[in-house]
C-alpha positions in Angstrom: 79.4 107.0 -102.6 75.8 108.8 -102.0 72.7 107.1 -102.4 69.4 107.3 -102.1 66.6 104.7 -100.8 63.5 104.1 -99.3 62.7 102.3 -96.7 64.6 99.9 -94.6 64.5 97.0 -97.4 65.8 99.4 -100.3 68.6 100.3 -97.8 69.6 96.5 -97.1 69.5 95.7 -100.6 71.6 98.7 -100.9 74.6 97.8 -98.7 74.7 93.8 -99.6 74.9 95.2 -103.5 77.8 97.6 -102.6 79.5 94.5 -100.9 78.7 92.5 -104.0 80.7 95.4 -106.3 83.2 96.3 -103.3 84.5 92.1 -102.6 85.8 90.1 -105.8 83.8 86.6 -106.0 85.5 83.8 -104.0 88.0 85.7 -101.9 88.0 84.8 -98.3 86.5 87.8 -96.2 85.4 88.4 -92.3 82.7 90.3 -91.3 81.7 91.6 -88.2 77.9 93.4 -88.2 76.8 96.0 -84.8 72.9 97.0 -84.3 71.7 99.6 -82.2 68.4 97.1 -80.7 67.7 96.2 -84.5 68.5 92.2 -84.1 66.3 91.3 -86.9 68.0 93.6 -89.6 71.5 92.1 -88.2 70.5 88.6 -88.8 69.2 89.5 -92.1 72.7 90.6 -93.5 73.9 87.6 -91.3 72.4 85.3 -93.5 72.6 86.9 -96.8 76.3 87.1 -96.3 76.8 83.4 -95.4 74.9 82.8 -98.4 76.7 85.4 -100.8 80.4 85.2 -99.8 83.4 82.8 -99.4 83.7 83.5 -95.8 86.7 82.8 -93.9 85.5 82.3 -90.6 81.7 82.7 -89.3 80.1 86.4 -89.4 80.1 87.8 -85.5 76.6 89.9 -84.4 76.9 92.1 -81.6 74.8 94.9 -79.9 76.3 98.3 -80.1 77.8 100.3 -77.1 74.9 102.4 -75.6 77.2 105.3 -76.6 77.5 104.1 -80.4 73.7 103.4 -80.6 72.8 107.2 -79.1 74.7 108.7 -81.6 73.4 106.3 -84.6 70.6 106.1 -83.4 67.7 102.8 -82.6 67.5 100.5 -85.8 70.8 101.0 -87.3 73.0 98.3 -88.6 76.3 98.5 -89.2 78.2 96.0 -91.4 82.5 95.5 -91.7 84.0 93.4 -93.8 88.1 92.4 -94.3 89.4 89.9 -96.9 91.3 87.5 -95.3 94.9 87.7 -95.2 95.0 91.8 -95.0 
């Protein structure tokens, strides 16, 4: 699904509404989220998450590869998310 934003808030508020349509309200879901050096933007969807979803066991942060952040490039955030029991 294309969309377009402005701006590193507008894009946030993009993804964290597309998991609020994507995950049905109280199922049980992991997530895992990957920056390339953007910390900051990863514990901002960190928190939102804990605060949005039934979680079934605490969101991990990690630092992408060096490989995965020169193709993606410095900033980005990746987030992943599986409803428990899949």
């Amino acid at each position: 699904q294309g969309a377009t934003v402005l701006g590193v808030r507008g894009g946030r508020r993009r993804i964290l509404a597309t998991l609020k349509r994507e995950i049905a309200a109280g199922t049980p879901v992991e997530f895992g989220i990957a920056h390339a050096n953007a910390p900051e933007d990863a514990e901002w969807f960190r928190r939102r998450i804990g605060e949005s979803f039934a979680l079934a066991r605490e969101t991990f942060v990690v630092e992408a590869t060096t490989v995965l952040a020169n193709h993606i490039g410095e900033g980005a955030v990746g987030v992943a998310w599986l409803a428990a029991g899949s």
